[in-house]
Structure formats: structure tokens, C-alpha cells
C-alpha positions as CSV (number, residue, x, y, z in Angstrom):
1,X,-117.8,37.4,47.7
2,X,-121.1,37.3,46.3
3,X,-122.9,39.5,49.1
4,X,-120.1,41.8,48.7
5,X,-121.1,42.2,44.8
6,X,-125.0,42.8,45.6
7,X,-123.9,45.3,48.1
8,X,-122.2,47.4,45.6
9,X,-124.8,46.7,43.1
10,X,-127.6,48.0,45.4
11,X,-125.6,51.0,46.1
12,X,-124.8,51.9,43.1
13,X,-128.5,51.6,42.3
14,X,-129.7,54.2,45.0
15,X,-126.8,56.4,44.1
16,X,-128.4,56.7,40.5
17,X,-131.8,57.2,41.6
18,X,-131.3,59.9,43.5
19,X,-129.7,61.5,40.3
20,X,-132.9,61.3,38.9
21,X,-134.3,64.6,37.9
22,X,-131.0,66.5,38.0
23,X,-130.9,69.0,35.2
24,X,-127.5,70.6,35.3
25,X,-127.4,74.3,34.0
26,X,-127.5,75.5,31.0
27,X,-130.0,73.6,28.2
28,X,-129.5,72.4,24.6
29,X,-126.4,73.5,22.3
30,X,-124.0,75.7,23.7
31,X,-125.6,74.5,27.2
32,X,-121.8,74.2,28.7
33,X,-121.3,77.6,28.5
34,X,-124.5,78.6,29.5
35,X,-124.2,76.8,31.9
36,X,-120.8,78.6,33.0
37,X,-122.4,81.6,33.2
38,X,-125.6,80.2,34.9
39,X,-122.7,79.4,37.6
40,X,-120.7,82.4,37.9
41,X,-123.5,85.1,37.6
42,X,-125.4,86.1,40.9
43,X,-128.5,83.7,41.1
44,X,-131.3,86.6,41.1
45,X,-130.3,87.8,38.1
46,X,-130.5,83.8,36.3
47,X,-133.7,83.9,38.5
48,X,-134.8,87.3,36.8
49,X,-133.7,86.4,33.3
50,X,-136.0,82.8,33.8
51,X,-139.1,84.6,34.8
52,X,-138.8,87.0,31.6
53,X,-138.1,84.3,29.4
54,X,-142.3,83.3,29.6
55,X,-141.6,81.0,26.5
56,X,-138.3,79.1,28.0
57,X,-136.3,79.2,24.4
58,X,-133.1,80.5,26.1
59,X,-133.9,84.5,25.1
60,X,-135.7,87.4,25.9
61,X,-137.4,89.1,22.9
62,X,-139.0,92.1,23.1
63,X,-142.4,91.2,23.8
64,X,-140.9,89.4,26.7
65,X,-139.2,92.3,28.2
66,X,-142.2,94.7,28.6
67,X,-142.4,93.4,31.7
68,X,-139.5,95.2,32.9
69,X,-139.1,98.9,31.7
70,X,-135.4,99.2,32.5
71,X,-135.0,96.4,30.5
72,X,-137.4,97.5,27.4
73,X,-135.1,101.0,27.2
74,X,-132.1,99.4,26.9
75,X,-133.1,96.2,24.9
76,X,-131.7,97.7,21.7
77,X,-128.3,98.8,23.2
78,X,-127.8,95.2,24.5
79,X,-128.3,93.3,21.7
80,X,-125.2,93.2,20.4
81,X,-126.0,90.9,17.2
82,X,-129.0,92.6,16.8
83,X,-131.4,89.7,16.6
84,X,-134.3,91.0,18.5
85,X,-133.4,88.7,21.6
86,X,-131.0,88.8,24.4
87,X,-129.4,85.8,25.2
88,X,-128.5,85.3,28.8
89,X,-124.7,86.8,28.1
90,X,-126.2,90.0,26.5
91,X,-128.8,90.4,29.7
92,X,-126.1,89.5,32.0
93,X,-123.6,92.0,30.4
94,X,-126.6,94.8,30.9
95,X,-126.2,94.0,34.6
């Protein structure tokens, strides 16, 4: 019984360690439904939207979007709340 139990144990052990490091989509508040879009949206365009977003906060201001001209013309017409920033749903409805 008892070797049965350390079996399982030890398992269950490696199972979590090779957990470690997983970072699910999406990060901080509202991270479930980022992450839901992170999910359903084509992965260059997430991989696009990451390497804009230079300082990581989640948005694309537009100092940010400079970078990418078709982006910079449009940047007022997709931010729909008008905060300066485009959240990944306002990039990824610009797509």
C-alpha cells in the first residue's frame, strides 16, 4: 500500500514540475478574456500586437505604433474609447 502511495506522490510531483513556467494567455485583470481572444485570433497578429507593445502594459499607444504606418493612420479610428491606446480587441478589430 505504501509503495503504491509514494508512486502517486512522485507522480504527481513531476506532473507539477513540468507545469512550471506555464503562463496561460492573457495577463492581469480581465486576463480571461484576453486570453479568449489571445486564443481565437490568428497567432501573427497576437505575435504583431506583442512586438509593438515595446513596454508589455497590454496596449499600443501611439508612440508604440510608429513602427507600423498602417497602423499609425488608423490609430485614431480604432480607438474606440479614445484613450490614446489600443487594447488587443481594438487592434484585433482593425484586422
Amino acid at each position: 500500500m505504501h509503495k503504491k502511495t509514494g508512486c502517486l506522490i512522485t507522480a504527481s510531483l513531476l506532473v507539477l514540475a513540468g507545469c512550471q513556467g506555464y503562463a496561460p494567455p492573457g495577463d492581469g485583470e480581465g486576463s480571461f478574456e484576453r486570453g479568449k481572444l489571445e486564443m481565437s485570433a490568428p497567432p501573427e497578429q497576437i505575435a504583431h500586437f506583442n512586438e509593438l507593445d515595446t513596454d508589455g502594459n497590454g496596449t499600443i499607444d501611439p508612440s508604440e505604433a510608429r513602427t507600423d504606418t498602417d497602423l499609425l493612420s488608423t490609430f485614431g479610428t480604432l480607438d474606440k474609447d479614445s484613450d490614446r491606446q489600443l487594447s488587443l480587441e481594438e487592434y484585433l478589430d482593425g484586422q
